[in-house]
MIFIMAR-826729 format. One record per residue: residue in one letter; chain; residue number from 1; x negated, y, z of N, C-alpha, C in turn. Coordinates in Angstrom, 3 decimals. Each point is the difference from the previous one (the first is absolute). Layout:
N
+--------+-------+-------+----------+----------+----------+----------+----------+----------+----------+----------+----------+
| drenro | marfi | marke |     n_c1 |     n_c2 |     n_c3 |    ca_c1 |    ca_c2 |    ca_c3 |     c_c1 |     c_c2 |     c_c3 |
+--------+-------+-------+----------+----------+----------+----------+----------+----------+----------+----------+----------+
|      A |     A |   NUM |        X |        Y |        Z |        X |        Y |        Z |        X |        Y |        Z |
...
+--------+-------+-------+----------+----------+----------+----------+----------+----------+----------+----------+----------+
***
This chain:
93
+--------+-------+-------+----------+----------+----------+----------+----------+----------+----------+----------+----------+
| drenro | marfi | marke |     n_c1 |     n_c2 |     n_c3 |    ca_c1 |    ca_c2 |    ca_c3 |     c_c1 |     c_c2 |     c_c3 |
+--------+-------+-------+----------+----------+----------+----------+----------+----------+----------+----------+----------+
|      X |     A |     1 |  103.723 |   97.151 |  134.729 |    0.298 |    1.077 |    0.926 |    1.142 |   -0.417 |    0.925 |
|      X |     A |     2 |    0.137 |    0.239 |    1.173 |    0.850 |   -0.325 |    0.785 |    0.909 |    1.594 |    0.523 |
|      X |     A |     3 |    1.246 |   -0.498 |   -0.156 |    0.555 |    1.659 |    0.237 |    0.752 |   -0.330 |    1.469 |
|      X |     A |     4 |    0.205 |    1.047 |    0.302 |    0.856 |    0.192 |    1.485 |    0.440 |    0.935 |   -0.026 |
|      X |     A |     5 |    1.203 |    0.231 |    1.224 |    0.372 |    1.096 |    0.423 |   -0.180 |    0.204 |    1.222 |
|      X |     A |     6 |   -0.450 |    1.432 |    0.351 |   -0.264 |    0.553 |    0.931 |    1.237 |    0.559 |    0.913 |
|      X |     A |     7 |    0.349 |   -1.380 |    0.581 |    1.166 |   -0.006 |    0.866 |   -0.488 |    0.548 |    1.451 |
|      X |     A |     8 |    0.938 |    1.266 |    0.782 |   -0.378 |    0.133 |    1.107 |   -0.292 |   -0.809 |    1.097 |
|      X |     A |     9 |   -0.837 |   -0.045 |    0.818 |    0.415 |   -0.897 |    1.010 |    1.183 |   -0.327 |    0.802 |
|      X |     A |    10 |    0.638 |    0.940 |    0.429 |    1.435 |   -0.255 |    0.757 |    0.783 |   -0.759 |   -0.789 |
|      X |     A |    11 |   -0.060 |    0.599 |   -1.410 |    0.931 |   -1.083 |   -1.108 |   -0.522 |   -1.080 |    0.102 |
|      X |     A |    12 |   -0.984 |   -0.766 |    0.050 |   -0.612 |   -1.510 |   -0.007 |    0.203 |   -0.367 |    1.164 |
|      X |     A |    13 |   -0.231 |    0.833 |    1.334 |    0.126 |   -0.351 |    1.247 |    1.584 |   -0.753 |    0.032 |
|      X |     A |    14 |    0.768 |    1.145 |   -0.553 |    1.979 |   -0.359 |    0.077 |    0.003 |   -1.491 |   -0.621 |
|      X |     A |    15 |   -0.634 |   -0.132 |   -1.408 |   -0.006 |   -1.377 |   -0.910 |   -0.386 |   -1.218 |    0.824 |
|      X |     A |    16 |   -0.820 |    0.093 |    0.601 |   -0.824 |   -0.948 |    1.015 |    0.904 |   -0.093 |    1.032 |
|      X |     A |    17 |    0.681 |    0.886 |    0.705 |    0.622 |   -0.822 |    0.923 |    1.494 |   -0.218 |   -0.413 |
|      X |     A |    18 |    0.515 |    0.734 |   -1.099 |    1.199 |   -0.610 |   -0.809 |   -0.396 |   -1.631 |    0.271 |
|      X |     A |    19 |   -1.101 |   -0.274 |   -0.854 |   -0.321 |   -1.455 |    0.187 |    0.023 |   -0.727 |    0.922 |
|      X |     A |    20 |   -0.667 |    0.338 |    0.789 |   -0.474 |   -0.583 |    0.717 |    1.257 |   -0.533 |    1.087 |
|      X |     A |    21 |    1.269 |    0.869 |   -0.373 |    1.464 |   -0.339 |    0.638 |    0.385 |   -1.289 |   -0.894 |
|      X |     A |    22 |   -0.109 |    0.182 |   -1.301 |    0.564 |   -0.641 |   -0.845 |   -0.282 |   -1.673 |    0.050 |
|      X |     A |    23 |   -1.606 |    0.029 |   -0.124 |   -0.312 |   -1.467 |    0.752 |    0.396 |   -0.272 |    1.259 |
|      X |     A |    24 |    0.251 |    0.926 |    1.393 |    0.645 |   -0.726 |    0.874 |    1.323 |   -0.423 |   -0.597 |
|      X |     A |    25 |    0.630 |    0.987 |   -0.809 |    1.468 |   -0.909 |   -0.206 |   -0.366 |   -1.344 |   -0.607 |
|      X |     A |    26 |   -0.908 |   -0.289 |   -0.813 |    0.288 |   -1.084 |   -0.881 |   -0.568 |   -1.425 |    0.526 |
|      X |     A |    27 |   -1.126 |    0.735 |    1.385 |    0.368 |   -1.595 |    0.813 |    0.968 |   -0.129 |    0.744 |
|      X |     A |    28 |    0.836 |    0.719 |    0.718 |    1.385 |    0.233 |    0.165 |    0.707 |   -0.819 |   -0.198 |
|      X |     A |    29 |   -0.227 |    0.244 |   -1.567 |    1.164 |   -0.449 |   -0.944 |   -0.476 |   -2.169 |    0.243 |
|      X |     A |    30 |   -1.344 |    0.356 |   -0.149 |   -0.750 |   -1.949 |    0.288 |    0.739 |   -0.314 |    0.744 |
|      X |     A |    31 |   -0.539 |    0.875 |    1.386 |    0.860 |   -0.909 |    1.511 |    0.963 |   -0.106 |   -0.583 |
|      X |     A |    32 |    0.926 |    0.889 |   -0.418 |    1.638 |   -0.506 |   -0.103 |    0.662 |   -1.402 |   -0.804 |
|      X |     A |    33 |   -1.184 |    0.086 |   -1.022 |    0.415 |   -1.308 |   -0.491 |   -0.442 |   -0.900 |    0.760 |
|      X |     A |    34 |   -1.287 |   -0.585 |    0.730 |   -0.075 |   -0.610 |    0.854 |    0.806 |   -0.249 |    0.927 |
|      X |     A |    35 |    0.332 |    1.008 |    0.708 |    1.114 |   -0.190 |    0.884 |    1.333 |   -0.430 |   -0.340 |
|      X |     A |    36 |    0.069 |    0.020 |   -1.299 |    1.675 |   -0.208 |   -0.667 |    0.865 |    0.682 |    0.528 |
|      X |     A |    37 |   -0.272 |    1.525 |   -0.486 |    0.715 |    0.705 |    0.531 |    1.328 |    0.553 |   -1.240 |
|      X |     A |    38 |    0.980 |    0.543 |    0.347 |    0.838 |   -0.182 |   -1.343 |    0.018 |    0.515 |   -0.977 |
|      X |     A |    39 |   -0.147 |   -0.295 |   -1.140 |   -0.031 |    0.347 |   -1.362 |    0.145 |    1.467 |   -0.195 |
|      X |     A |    40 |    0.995 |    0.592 |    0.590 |    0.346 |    1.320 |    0.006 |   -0.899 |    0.987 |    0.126 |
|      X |     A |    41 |   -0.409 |   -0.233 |    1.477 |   -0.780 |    0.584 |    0.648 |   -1.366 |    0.334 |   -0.477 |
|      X |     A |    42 |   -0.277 |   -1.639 |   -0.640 |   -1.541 |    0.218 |   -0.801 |    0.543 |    0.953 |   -1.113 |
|      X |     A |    43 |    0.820 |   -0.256 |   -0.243 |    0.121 |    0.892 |   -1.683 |   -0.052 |    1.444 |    0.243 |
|      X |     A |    44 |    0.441 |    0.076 |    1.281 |   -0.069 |    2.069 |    0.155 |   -0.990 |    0.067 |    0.224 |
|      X |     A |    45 |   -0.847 |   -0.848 |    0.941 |   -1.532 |    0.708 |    0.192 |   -0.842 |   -0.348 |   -1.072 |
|      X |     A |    46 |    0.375 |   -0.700 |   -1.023 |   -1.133 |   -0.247 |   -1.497 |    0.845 |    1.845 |   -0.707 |
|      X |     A |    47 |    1.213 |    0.185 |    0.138 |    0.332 |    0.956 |   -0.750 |   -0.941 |    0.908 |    0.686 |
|      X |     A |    48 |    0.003 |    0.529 |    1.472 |   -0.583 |    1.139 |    0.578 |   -1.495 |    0.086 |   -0.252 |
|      X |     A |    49 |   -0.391 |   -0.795 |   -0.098 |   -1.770 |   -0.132 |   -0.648 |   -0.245 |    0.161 |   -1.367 |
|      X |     A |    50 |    0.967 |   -0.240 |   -1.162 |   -0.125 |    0.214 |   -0.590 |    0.455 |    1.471 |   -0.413 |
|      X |     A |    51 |    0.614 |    0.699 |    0.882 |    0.591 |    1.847 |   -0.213 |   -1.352 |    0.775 |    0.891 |
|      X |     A |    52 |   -0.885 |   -0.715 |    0.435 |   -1.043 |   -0.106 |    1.503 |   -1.083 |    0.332 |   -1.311 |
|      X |     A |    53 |   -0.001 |   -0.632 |   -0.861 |   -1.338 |   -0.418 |   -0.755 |    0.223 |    0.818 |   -1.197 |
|      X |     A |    54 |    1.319 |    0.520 |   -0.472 |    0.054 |    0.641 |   -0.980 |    0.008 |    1.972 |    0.114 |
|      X |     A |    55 |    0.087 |   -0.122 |    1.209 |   -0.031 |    1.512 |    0.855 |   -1.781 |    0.083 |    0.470 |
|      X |     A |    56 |   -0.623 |   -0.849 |   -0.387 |   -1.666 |    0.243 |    0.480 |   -0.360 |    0.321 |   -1.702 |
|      X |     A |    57 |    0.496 |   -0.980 |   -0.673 |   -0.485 |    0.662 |   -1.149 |    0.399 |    1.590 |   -0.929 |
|      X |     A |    58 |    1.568 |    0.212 |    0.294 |    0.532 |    1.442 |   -0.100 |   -1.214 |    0.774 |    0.441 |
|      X |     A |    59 |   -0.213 |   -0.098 |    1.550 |   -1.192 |    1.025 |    0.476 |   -1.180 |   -0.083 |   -0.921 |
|      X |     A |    60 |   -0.599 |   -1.200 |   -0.384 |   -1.174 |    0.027 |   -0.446 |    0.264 |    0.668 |   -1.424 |
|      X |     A |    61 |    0.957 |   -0.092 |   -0.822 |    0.287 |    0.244 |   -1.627 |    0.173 |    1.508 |    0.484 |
|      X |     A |    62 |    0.796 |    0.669 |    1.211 |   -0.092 |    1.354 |    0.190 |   -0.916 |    0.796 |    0.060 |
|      X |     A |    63 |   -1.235 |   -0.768 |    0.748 |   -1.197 |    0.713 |    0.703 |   -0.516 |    0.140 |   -1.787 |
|      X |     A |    64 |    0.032 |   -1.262 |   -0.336 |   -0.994 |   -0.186 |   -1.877 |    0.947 |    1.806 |   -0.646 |
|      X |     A |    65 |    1.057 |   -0.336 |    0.135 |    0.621 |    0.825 |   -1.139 |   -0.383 |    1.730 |    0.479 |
|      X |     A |    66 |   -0.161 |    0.078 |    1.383 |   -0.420 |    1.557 |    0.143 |   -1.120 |    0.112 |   -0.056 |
|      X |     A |    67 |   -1.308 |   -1.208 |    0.127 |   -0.974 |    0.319 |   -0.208 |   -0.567 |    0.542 |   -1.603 |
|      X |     A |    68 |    0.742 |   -1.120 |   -0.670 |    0.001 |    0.966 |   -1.865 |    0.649 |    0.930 |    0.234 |
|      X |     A |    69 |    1.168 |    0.400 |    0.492 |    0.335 |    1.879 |   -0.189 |   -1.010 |    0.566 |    0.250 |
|      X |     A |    70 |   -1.037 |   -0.183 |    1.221 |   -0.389 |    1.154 |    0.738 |   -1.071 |   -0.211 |   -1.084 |
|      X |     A |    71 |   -0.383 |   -0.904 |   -0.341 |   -1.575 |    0.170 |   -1.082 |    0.262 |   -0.750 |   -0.936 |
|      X |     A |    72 |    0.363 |    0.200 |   -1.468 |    0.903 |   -1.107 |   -1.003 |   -1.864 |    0.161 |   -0.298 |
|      X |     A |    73 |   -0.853 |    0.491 |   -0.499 |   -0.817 |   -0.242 |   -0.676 |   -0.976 |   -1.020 |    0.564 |
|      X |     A |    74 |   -0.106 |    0.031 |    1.689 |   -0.845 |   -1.157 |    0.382 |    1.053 |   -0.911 |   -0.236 |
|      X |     A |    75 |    1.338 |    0.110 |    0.345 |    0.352 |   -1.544 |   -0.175 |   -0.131 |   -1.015 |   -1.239 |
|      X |     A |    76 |    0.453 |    1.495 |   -1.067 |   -0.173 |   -0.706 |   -1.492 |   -1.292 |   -0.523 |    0.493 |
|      X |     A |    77 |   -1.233 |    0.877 |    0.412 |   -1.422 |   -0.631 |   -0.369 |   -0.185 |   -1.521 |    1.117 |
|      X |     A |    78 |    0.824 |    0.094 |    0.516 |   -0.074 |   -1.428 |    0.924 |    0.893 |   -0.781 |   -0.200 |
|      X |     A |    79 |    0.560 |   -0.197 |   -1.326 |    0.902 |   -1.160 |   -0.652 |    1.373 |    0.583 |    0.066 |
|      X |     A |    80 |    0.358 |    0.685 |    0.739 |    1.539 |   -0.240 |    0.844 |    0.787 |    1.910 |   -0.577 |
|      X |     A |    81 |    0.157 |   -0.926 |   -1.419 |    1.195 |    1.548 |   -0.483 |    0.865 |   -0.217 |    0.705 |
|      X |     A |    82 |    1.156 |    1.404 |    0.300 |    1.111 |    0.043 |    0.467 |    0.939 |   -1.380 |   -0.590 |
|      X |     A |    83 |   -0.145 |    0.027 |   -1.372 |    1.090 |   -1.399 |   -0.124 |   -0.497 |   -1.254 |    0.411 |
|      X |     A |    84 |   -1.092 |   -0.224 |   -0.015 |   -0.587 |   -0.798 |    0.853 |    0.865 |   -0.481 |    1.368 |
|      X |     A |    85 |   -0.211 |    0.956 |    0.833 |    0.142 |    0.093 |    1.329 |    1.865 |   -0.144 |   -0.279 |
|      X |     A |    86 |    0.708 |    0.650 |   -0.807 |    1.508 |   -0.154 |   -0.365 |    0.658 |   -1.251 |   -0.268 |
|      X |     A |    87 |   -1.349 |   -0.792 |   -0.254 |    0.575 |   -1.626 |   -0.764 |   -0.076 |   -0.872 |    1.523 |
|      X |     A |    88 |   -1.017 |    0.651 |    0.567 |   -0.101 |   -1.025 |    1.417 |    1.397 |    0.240 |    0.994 |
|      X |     A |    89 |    0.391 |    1.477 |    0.169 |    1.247 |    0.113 |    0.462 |    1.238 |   -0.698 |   -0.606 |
|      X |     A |    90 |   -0.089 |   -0.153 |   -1.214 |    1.315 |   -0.775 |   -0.587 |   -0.138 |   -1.213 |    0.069 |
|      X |     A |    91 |   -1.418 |   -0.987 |    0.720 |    0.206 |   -0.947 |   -0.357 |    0.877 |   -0.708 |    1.580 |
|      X |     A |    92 |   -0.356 |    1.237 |    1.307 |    0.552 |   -0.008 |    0.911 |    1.589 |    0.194 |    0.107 |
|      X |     A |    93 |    0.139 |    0.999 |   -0.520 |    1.408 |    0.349 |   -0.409 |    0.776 |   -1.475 |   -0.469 |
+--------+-------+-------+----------+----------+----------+----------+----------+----------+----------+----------+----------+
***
């Protein structure tokens, strides 16, 4: 059986282009080493992609976690108990 959650679209829409920022930073981050650009500099923009990439998943563990409030019984029935969905937030946290 394959389970899912029935994430809204706008929430996946937000996740997708969270991303889709996140990979521009991280060729960004390429050129910069290519370019030899200074150490520093790369290091804030590897930090900002990585606060970039961990704020797409917040949304997505949010959208999961109200979708079990609003219906715990489909979610139980689609794999995803509330602690479920609680362990994926902490692993962000």
């Amino acid at each position: 059986m394959i389970s899912r959650m029935d994430l809204p679209e706008e929430s996946v829409a937000d996740v997708i282009r969270r991303l889709r920022k996140v990979e521009g930073q991280v060729r960004g981050i390429q050129q910069m080493l290519l370019d030899n650009r200074d150490c520093r500099d790369v290091v804030n923009q590897m930090s900002a992609a990585g606060k970039a990439l961990d704020q797409a998943g917040f949304v997505l563990v949010a959208a999961g976690l109200t979708w079990c409030l609003q219906d715990p019984e489909r979610s139980a029935s689609e794999g995803y108990e509330l602690a479920d969905v609680q362990k994926m937030f902490n692993k962000l946290a």
